[in-house]
Each structure stands twice: as structure tokens, then as C-alpha cells.
N, C-alpha and C positions, 0 to 999 in steps of 0.2 A: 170315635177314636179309630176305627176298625179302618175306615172310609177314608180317612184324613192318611192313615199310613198305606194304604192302596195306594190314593194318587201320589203319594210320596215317592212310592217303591220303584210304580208305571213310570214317573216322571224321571227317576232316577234310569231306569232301563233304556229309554228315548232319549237322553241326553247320553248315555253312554254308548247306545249304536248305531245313534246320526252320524258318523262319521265314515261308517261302513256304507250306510246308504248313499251318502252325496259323494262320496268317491270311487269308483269301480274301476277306475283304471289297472292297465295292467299288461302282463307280456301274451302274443298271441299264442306263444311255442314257435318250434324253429318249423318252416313250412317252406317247399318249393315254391318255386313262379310257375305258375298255368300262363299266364301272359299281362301284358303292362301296357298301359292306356295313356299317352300326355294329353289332356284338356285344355284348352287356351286359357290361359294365366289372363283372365283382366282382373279392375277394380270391382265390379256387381258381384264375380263368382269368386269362392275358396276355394271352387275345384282345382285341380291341378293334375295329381300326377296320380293315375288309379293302378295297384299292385293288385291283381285276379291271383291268390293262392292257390297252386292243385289240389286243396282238401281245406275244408271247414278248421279254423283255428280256434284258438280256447275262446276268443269273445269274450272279455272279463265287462265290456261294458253291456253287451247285452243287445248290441246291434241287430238290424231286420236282417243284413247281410253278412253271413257267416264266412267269407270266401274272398273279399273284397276290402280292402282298405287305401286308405287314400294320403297320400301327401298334398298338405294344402299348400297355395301358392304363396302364401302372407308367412310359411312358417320361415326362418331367418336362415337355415339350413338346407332350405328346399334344393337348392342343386346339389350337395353334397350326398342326401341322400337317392335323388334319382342318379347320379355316377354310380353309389352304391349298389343301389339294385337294379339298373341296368352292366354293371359286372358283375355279379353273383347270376341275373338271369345269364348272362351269355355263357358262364364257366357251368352251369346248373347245379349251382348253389342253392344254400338255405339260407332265410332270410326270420329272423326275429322281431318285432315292432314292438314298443310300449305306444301304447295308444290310450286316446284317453279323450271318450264322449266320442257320437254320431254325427254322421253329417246330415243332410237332408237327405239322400239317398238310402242311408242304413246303412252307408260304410265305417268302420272304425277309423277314426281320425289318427293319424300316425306323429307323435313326437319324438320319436329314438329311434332308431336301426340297427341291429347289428347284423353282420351274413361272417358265412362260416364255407367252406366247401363241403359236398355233401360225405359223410363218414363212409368209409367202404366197405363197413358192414350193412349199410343202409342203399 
């Protein structure tokens, strides 16, 4: 009986915080441009368009690369967001990404952008 409600309990725990595990996505925090990389857009690579942050961001997925994140070429907004942060880099803005999963490099993968101008207390 004891055994039978353990795995009950275990099973009951594991189906209620798979959810946290298979999803990590998330915002990096607002972080300057250190500098900004275009990669040739083909068909073989995703790479595309690399944001270098001057400082380590929150990393909610968990990436090898804390400093680095990437706009892939395949994303449907890819030019909008490098206008984006190719303006915030030039005015030396701050830039926000939800990102979500790694690339093969250890960069956070970037679906969303926002930029801001940098606060002038900051």
C-alpha cells in the first residue's frame, strides 16, 4: 500500500513539473550591445544575425553562451528585428529578447525583441 501511493505521489510530482522542465524560455533582461555579427543567411545554416551583449544576461534556457544570442535566418521577422537592434545599437540602447532553446553554438535563440533607450540614471 505504502509503495503503491509513493509512485502515486512521484508520478503525480513529475507530471506536474514537466512542464517547468521542457520549457525554459524566457526574457534575457534589458542589456546593452557589446557588438553585432550578420552570418550569411543560407538554406544548410539558421545562423544569421549574432547580438554580443556587454554583460552576461539572465539565460533562462540555460545556454553555454551567457553574452551571445542569435536571430535566426528562418525566423518570419528576421529583418525587423536586426532594423531593431541595429537602431538601439547605433543610439546605445538596451535591448530585451525572449528567447527560447540553443543553437549549436550555445547561443540563445531569439523570438521577440524589445529596445528601449538607455535610462539616465543608468
Amino acid at each position: 500500500m505504502k509503495s503503491t501511493f509513493a509512485t502515486v505521489l512521484l508520478t503525480v510530482f513529475l507530471i506536474g513539473s514537466w512542464p517547468s522542465f521542457a520549457s525554459a524560455e524566457g526574457f534575457t533582461g534589458w542589456r546593452k550591445i557589446g557588438w553585432i555579427y550578420q552570418r550569411q543567411c543560407s538554406s544548410a545554416l539558421s545562423d544569421g544575425f549574432e547580438i554580443q551583449l556587454a554583460g552576461p544576461h539572465d539565460n533562462p534556457d540555460g545556454c553555454s553562451n551567457d553574452r551571445t544570442i542569435q536571430v535566426q535566418c528562418f525566423n518570419q521577422i528576421y529583418d525587423n528585428m536586426v532594423d531593431i537592434t541595429r537602431t538601439t545599437f547605433s543610439i546605445g540602447g538596451q535591448l530585451r529578447a525572449f528567447v527560447n532553446g540553443c543553437d549549436d553554438d550555445g547561443h540563445a535563440i531569439v523570438t521577440a525583441l524589445q529596445a528601449r533607450q538607455t535610462p539616465s540614471s543608468q
